[in-house]
C-alpha positions, 0 to 999 in steps of 0.5 A: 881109359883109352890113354891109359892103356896107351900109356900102359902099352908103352910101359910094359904095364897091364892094361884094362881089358874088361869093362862091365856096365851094369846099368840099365841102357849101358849097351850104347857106352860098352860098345863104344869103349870096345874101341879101347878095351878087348871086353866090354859088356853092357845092358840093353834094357832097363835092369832091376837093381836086385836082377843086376846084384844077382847077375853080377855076384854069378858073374864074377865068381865064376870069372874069379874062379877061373871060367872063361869070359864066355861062360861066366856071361852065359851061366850068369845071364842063364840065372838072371831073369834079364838076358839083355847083356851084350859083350863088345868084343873082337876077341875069343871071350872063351879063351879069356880068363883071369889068372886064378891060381889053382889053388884059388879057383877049388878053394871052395867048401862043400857048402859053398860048392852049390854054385848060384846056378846050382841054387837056381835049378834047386829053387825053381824046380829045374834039377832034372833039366841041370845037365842038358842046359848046361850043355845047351848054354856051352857051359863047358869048363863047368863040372857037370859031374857035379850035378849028377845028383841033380840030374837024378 
């Protein structure tokens, strides 16, 4: 990986940025690869294959959607009975994000608009708690105001 992002430095092309292992005991190698990416994110501990399917549908919606790097992790590690992932990085998670065009980051119907977290608050009983958590996880580019009926 890292040659290839040497090569592609040297020919104008993009290089990998982030890597994420989803896999129990994976902490150890996204640290290690951080020397050639600008992300890399691991696990700690033993993972639950179901626990890792949830984090990572959570994680990547919200990254495709445009989230920061930053609050994808966070919103996604907040649903996740596992917080146990750890980003390797000596850059601003937050000021990353894919290039989502605008259209692609609301084109989102209303059914689809209750997000996993939204479904998490709305499962566990957790709906009066939405808003303060949210602000508590640094969730900021997440529309709290579309949680108001949940705050309620």
């Amino acid at each position: 990986l890292g040659a290839h992002n040497d090569e592609a430095k040297k020919s104008g092309k993009p290089q990998v940025q982030l890597v994420v292992f989803n896999a129990c005991f994976s902490d150890g190698h996204a640290a290690k690869l951080k020397q050639v990416v600008d992300f890399a994110i691991g696990h700690r501990e033993g993972l639950d294959d179901g626990d890792a399917v949830e984090f990572t549908d959570i994680f990547y919606d919200s990254l495709f959607k445009g989230m920061s790097l930053w609050n994808s992790l966070q919103l996604a590690q907040g649903c996740s009975r596992y917080s146990g992932y750890e980003l390797h990085t000596d850059r601003d998670a937050t000021a990353f994000r894919l290039s989502v065009t605008k259209k692609q980051a609301t084109e989102t119907t209303a059914e689809e608009a209750d997000t996993a977290m939204v479904r998490f608050f709305k499962e566990n009983g957790l709906t009066k708690k939405a808003r303060p958590l949210c602000e508590e996880l640094g969730i900021e580019d997440w529309k709290l105001e579309d949680l108001k009926h949940l705050t309620q």
